[in-house]
C-alpha positions in Angstrom: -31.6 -4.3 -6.3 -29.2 -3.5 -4.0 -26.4 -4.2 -5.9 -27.1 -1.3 -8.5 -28.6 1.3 -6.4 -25.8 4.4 -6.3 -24.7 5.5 -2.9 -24.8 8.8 -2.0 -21.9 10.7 -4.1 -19.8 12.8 -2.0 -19.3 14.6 -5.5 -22.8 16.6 -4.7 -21.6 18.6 -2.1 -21.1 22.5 -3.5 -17.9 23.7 -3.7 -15.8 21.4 -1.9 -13.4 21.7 -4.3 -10.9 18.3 -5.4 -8.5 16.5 -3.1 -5.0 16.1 -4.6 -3.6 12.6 -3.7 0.0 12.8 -3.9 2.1 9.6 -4.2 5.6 8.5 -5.3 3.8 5.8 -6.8 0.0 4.3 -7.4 -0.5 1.1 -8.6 -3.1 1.7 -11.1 -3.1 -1.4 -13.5 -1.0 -4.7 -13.4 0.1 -4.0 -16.9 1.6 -1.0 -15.5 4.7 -0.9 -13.6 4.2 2.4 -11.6 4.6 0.9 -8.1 7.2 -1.4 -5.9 5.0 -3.0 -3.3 2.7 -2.0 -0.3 2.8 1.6 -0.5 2.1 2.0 -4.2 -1.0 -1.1 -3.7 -2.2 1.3 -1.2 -1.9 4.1 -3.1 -3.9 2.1 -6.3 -6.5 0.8 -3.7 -7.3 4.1 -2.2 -8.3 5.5 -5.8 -10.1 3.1 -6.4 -12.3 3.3 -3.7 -12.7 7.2 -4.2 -13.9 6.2 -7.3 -16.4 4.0 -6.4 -17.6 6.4 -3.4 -17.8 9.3 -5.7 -14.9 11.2 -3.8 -13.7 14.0 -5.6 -10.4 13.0 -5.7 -7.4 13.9 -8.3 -4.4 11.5 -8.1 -0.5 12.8 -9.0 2.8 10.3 -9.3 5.6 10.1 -11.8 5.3 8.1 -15.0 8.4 5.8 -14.4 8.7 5.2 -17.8 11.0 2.0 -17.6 9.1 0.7 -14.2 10.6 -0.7 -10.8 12.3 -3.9 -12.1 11.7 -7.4 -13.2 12.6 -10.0 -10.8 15.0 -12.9 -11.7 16.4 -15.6 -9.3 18.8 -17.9 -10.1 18.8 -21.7 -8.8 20.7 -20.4 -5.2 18.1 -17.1 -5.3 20.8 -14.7 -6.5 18.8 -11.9 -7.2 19.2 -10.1 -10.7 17.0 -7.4 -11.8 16.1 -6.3 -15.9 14.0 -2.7 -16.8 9.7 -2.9 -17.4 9.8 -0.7 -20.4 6.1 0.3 -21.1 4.5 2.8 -23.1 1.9 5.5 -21.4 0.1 5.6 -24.9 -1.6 2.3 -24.5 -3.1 3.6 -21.3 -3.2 7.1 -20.6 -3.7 10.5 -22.9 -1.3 12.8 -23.0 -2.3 16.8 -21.4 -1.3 19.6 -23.7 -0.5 21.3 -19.9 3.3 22.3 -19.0 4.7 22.8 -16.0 8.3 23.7 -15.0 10.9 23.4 -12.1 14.2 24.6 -11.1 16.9 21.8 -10.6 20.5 23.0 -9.6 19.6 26.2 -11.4 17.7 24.5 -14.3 14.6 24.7 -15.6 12.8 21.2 -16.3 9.6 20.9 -18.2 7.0 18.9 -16.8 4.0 17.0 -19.2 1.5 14.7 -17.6 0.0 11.9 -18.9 -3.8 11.7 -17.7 -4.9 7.4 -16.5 -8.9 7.7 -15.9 -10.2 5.5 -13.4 -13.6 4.5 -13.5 -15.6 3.8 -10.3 -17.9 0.9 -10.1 -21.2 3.9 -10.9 -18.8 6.0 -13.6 -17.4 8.3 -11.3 -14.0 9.2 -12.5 -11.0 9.6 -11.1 -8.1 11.4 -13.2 -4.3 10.3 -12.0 -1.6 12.6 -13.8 1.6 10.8 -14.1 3.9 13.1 -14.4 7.0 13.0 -17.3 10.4 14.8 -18.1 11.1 13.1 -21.1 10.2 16.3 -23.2 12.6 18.1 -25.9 12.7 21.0 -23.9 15.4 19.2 -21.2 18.6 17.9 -21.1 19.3 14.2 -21.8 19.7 14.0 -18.1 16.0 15.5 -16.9 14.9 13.3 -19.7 15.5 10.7 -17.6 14.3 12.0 -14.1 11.1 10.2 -14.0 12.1 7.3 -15.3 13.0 5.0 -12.5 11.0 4.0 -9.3 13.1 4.3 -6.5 16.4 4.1 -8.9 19.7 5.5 -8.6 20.8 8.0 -5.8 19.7 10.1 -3.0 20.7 12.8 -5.4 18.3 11.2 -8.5 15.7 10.7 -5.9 15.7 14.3 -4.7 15.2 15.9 -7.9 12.4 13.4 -8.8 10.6 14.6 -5.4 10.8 18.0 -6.8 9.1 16.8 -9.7 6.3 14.9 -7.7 6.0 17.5 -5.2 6.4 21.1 -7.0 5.9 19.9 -10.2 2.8 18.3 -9.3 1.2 21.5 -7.7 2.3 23.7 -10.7 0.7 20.7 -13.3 -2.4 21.1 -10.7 -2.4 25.2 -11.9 -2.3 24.2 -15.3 -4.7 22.2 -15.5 -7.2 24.3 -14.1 -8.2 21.9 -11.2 -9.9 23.0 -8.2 -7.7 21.6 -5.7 -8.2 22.5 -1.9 -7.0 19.4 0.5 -2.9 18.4 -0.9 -3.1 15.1 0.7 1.0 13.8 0.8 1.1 10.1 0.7 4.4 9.4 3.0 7.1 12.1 2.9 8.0 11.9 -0.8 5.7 14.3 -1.6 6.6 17.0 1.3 8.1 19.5 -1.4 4.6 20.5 -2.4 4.3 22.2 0.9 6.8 24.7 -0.9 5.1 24.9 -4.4 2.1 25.9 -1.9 4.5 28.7 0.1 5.6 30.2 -3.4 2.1 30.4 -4.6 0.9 32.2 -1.8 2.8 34.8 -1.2 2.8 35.8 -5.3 6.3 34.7 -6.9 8.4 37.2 -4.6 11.1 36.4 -3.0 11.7 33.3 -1.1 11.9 35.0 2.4 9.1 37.0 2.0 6.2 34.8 3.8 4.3 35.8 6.9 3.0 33.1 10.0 -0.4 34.0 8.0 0.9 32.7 4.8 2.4 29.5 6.5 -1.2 28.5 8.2 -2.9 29.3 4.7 -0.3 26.5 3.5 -1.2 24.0 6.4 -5.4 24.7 5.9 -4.7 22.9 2.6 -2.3 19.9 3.9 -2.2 16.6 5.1 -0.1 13.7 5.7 0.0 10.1 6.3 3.2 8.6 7.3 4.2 4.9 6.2 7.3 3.7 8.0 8.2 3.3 11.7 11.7 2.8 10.6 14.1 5.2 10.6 15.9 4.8 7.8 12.6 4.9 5.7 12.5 8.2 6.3 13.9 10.6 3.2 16.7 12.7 4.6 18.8 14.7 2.4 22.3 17.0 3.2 22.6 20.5 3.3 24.7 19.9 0.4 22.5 18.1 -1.5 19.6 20.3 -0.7 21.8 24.0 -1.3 23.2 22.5 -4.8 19.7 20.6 -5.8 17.1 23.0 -4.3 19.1 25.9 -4.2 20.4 28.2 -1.6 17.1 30.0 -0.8 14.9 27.5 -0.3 17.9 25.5 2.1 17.6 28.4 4.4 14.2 28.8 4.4 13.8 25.3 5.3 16.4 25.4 8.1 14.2 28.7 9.5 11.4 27.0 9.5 12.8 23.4 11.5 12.8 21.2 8.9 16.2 19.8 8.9 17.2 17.4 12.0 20.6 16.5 12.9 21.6 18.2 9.8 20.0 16.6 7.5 16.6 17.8 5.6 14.1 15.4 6.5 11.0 15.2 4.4 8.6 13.6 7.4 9.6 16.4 9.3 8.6 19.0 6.3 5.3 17.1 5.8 4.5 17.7 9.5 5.3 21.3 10.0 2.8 21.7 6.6 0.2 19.8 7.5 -2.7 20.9 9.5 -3.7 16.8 9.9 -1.6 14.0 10.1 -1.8 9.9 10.8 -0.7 6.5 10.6 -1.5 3.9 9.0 -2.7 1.7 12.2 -3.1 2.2 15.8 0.1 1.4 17.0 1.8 2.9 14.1 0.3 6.1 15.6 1.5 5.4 18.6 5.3 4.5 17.2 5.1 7.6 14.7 4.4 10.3 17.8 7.2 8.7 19.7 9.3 9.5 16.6 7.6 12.8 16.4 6.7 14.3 20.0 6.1 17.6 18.5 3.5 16.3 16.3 -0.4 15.4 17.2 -0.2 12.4 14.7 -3.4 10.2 14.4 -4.7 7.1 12.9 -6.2 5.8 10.2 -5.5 1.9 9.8 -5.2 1.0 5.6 -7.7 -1.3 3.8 -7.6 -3.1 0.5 -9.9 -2.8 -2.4 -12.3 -5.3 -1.6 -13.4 -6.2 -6.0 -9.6 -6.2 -6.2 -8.4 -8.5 -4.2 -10.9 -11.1 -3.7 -10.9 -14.2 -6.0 -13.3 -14.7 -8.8 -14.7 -17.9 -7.0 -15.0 -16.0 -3.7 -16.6 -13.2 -5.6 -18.9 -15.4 -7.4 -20.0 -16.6 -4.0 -20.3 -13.2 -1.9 -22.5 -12.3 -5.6 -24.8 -14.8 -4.8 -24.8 -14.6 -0.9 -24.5 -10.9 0.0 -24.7 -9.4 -3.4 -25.2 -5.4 -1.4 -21.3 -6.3 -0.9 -19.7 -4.3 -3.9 -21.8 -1.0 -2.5 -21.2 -1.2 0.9 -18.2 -3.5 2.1 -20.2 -4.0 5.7 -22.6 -6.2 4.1 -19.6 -8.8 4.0 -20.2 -8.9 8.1 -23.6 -11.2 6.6 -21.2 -13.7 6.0 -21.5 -15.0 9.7 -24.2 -17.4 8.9 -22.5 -18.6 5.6 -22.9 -22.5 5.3 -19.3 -23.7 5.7 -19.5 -25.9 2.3 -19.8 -22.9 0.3 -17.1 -20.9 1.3 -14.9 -24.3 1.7 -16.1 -24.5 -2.3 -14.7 -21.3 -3.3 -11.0 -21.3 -1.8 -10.7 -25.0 -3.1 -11.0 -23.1 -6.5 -8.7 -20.7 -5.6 -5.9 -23.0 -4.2 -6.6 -25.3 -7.6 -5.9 -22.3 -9.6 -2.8 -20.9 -7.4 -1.2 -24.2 -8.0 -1.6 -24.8 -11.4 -0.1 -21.1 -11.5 2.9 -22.4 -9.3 2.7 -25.6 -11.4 3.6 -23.7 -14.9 5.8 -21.1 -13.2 8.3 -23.7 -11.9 7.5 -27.4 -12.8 6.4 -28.5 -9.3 3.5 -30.1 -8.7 1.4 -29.9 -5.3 -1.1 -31.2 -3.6 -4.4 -29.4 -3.0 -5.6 -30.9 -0.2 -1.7 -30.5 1.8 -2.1 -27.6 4.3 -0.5 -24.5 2.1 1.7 -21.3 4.1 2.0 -18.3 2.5 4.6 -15.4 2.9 5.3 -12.9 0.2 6.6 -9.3 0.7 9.1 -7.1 0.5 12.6 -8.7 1.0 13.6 -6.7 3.9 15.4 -8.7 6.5 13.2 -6.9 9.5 10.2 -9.2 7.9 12.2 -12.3 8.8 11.7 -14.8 6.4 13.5 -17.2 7.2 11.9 -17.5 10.6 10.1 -20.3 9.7 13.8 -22.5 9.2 14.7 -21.4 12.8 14.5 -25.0 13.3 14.3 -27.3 10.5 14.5 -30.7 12.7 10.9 -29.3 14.5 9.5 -27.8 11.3 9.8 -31.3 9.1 8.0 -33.1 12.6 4.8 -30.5 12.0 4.6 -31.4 8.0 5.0 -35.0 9.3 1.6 -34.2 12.1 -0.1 -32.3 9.4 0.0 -35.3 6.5 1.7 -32.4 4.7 2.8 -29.2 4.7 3.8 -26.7 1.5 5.2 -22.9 1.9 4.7 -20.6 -0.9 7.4 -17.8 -0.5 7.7 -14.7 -2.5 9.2 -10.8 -2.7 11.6 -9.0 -4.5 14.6 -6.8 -2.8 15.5 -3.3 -3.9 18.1 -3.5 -6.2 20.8 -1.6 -4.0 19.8 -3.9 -0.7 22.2 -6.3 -0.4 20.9 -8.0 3.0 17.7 -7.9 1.4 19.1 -10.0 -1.3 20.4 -12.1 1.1 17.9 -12.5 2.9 15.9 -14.6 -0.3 19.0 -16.3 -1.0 19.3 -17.3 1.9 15.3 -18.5 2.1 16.0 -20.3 -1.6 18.8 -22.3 -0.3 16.7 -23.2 2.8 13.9 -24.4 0.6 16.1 -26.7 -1.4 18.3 -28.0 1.5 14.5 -28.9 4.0 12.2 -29.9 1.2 11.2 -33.2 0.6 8.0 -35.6 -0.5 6.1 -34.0 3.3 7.8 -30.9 3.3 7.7 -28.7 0.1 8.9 -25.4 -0.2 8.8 -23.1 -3.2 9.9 -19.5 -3.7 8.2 -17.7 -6.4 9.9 -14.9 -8.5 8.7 -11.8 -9.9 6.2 -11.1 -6.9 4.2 -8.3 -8.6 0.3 -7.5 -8.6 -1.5 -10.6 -10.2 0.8 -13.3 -8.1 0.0 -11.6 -4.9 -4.0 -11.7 -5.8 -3.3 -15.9 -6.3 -1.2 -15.8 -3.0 -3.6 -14.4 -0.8 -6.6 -16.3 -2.3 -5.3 -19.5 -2.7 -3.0 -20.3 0.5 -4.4 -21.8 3.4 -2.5 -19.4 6.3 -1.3 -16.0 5.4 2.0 -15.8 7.4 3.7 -12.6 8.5 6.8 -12.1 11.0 7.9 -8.8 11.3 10.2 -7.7 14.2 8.1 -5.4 16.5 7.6 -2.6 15.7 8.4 -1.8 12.6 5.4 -3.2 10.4 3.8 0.0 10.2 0.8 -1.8 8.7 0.7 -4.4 6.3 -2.0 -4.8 3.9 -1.0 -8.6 2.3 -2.9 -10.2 5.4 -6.3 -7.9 4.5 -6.1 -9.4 1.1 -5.7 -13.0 2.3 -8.8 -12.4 4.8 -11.1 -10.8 2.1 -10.8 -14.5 0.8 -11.5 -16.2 4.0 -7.6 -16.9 4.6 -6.6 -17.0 8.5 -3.7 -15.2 9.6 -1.2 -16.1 11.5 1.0 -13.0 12.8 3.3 -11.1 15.0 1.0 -8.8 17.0 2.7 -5.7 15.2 0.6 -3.1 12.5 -3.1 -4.2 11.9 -3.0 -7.3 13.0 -3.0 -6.3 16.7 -6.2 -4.7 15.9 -7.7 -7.8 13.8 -6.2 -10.6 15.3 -9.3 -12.3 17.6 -7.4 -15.6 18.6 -9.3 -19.0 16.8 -11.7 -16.8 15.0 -9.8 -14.8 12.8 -6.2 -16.6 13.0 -3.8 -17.0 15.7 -1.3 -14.5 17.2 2.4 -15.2 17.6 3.8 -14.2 21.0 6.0 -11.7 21.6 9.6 -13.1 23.0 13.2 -11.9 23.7 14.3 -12.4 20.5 14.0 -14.0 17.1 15.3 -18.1 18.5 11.8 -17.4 20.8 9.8 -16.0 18.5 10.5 -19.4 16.3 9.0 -21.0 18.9 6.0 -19.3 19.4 5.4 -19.6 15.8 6.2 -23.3 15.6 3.8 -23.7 18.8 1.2 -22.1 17.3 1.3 -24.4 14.0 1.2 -27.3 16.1 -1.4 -26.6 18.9 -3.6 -25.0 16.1 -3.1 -24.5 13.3 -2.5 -28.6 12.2 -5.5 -29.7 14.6 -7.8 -27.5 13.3 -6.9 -28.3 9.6 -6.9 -32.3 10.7 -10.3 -31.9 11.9 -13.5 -32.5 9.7 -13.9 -29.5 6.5 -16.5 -27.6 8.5 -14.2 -26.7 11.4 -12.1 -24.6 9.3 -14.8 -23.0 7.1 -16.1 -21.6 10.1 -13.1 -19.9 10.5 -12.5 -18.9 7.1 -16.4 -17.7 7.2 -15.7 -15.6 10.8 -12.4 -14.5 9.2 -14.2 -12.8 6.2 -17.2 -12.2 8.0 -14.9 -9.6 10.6 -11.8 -8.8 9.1 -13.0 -8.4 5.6 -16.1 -6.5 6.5 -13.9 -3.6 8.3 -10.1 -3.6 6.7 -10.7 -2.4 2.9 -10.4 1.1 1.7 -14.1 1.7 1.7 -14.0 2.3 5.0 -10.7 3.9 5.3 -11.5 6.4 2.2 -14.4 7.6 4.3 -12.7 7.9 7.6 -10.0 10.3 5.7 -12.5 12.5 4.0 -14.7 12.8 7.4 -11.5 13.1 9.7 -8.8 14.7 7.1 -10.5 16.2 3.9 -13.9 17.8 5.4 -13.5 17.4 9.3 -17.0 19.0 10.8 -18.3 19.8 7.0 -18.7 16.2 5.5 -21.0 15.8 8.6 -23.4 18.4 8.2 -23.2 18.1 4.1 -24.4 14.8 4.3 -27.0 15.0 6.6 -28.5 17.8 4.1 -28.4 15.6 1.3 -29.9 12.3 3.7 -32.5 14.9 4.6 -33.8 16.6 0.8 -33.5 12.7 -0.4 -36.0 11.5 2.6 -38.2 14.8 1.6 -38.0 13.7 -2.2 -39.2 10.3 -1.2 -41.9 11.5 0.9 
């Protein structure tokens, strides 16, 4: 069948050698708290793919040994935040490899912890999670990899030498075959130096040629994140002299890294990298406008298609389009999906998201109520409040649509404060508007498994970023893998999946947020309530076109093999593959 025949591997082709994926952190298991949010879901997503296509990929992060933070909110949403202690030894095996780095003039020790991820045909791909916490250091190095995104520009630093140097110098010791450093945003960009060292023997810091710089950007590239500025690591002179050391400062200042005196770890990755991209079309566009000097492409994210989509909606595709879990265009045969089916499966997953909500808070709501969902990040540029713009106009729509119940979710990074506000602000919202046709609920602890629910089990996946500083976003791929509508800003992907009535609806652009509110409260009520008033069958069809065209081209599938053609093996992949296509028609023959 279909379903079990293995694709062709690009693990066959002769000496390729292994991509290193380089991430400040990879969500590799819920039980695991080794990620924040988007970048780290990426981050899991992409490895998982490259283990199911047979890519022969390596993944490196830190351990973050006492995880990114549990989430409590009190009744007003004040947010406080408690350590996810976990132990590596219930998932990972610990390398007898070492690996050290210099830190203000000290040497730290380095282990790694080895996670294998198994592809849907075996393949495997090892991620090394890289520790301190060895006798050999300091209480203080102990402790470097201990925290996602903790403490202070100073803490972060260090732990991006031990990501990025550390990780190429574990890479050595290991014995791994590396040949394509792929830096997964800017975290990473100190590996471009490991590299440097390495090639020109161990002497001393200034002793490189142009030659040895090019050897260093044959090996590298880049993908940038963030169109915001501020998301951007930048570090002092100070900090980078005391933490880096004196050397290395200046050779980084030679070589235009540092911009309005400040080291900026985009602007490393770039100079190092021989390809680099965005994560969508227009982020491309926004990240050379940041970048002039930079030829910066594209490569719009995905989702891992067996992740995210729901066990009902999986049990359907199984039985519909079962070629599906080898080759995530099959999902485009969803266009001629009777609507009952599909209509079947979400009810499932809305019945179970509810009884979730249900047991998390008490509340009890109605299935068959049209159900919003927006959960992300707590970063006021997301604006989510937006929907409260105007509570008088927002309680007549519920009224018009029999119903209406917003799920809201995301944490804040500890050290945002108008993040924070932001969901207090929502929470006190949601108790001041709610009432017996207006319900809204804000869920704490947003983490892996209550973002799978969300996306499944809402009716409209709502997202309402100020333009342009979505770079992506990935939560709305997830929603439509499950036959969930959009309904967006025109910023990140959706601009490029957004078809208007087919696969959700497009907020216009205004002036400013008060016209924005409008647009969205327009939309809802020229649309979005109609469509759901009208007979079942309307909206499956547009649950069924949304799978069938935004689920079919917006998972990692397809982005994995659009980095190793256009990034990894540009011109070689090519001509590899039609070799293999070619001996396996001979064999058949």
């Amino acid at each position: 069948m279909e379903t079990t025949k293995r694709p062709i591997s690009y693990e066959t082709f002769p000496n390729s050698g292994q991509v290193a994926y380089f991430s400040m952190e990879i969500a590799i298991h819920p039980s695991m708290p080794t990620y924040s949010g988007g970048l780290g879901i990426l981050a899991g997503d992409t490895l998982r793919s490259a283990a199911d296509l047979g890519v022969p990929v390596v993944g490196f992060t830190l351990l973050h040994r006492k995880g990114y933070f549990q989430q409590h909110l009190d009744r007003n949403g004040a947010q406080t935040e408690e350590v996810q202690s976990w132990s590596p030894e219930d998932f990972c095996t610990e390398e007898p490899a070492r690996a050290t780095v210099s830190i203000e003039d000290r040497v730290v020790t380095v282990r790694a912890w080895r996670y294998s991820l198994e592809g849907r045909f075996g393949h495997i791909v090892p991620i090394y999670l890289l520790d301190t916490d060895v006798e050999d250091n300091s209480g203080w190095d102990r402790g470097l990899t201990d925290h996602l995104y903790g403490g202070d520009t100073n803490y972060r630093l260090q732990q991006e030498i031990v990501l990025g140097m550390g990780g190429v110098r574990m890479a050595k010791a290991l014995g791994l075959n590396i040949n394509v450093f792929h830096m997964n945003e800017g975290h990473a960009a100190l590996l471009t130096q490991a590299l440097l060292e390495s090639q020109v023997g161990g002497g001393p810091l200034n002793a490189y040629t142009d030659a040895d710089i090019e050897q260093v950007r044959r090996k590298c590239v880049f993908t940038t994140h963030t169109p915001v500025p501020a998301g951007h690591d930048r570090f002092s002179t100070e900090q980078s002299i005391r933490i880096l050391g004196g050397d290395r400062t200046a050779r980084l200042e030679k070589l235009g890294c540092f911009q309005d005196g400040l080291i900026n770890m985009t602007l490393l990755a770039l100079r190092f990298s021989r390809y680099a991209n965005g994560v969508a079309l227009q982020h491309g566009r926004v990240s050379r406008q940041m970048f002039p000097d930079f030829d910066i492409q594209s490569i719009t994210n995905g989702v891992h298609a067996a992740t995210w989509t729901s066990a009902p909606i999986q049990q359907m595709l199984d039985q519909q389009v079962p070629a599906w879990r080898c080759d995530n265009l099959y999902l485009r045969n969803l266009i001629d999906l009777p609507e009952p089916r599909i209509l079947a499966a979400h009810a499932r997953a809305k019945e179970e998201l509810l009884a979730e909500v249900a047991s998390r808070t008490g509340l009890v709501l109605n299935p068959k109520v049209l159900t919003l969902g927006f959960a992300r990040r707590a970063a006021t540029y997301k604006r989510a409040d937006l929907l409260f713009a105007d509570p008088e106009r927002l309680q007549q729509i519920a009224e018009a649509a029999g119903g209406l119940q917003i799920l809201y979710a995301g944490k804040a990074h500890p050290q945002d404060g108008p993040g924070k506000a932001l969901i207090q602000h929502v929470v006190e919202d949601a108790a001041r508007f709610s009432n017996d046709t207006l319900r809204i609920v804000y869920l704490e602890n947003y983490a892996w498994d209550l973002g799978a629910m969300l996306t499944a089990g809402v009716d409209v996946w709502v997202n309402t970023p100020r333009r342009p500083y979505e770079a992506s976003g990935t939560s709305g791929m997830k929603a439509a893998l499950n036959g969930v509508p959009s309904l967006s800003i025109l910023d990140g992907w959706w601009i490029e999946g957004c078809i208007e009535g087919v696969t959700g609806w497009a907020i216009e652009d205004g002036a400013n947020d008060a016209e924005e509110a409008q647009s969205l409260y327009r939309k809802l009520e020229t649309a979005v309530v109609p469509l759901y008033r009208e007979p079942a069958e309307k909206w499956g069809r547009l649950m069924r076109t949304t799978l069938a065209y935004n689920g079919s081209y917006f998972n990692t599938d397809r982005m994995v093999r659009q980095y190793t053609r256009n990034a990894y093996y540009p011109g070689v992949l090519v001509e590899r593959l039609a070799k293999v296509v070619e001996e396996e028609a001979s064999f058949a023959d």
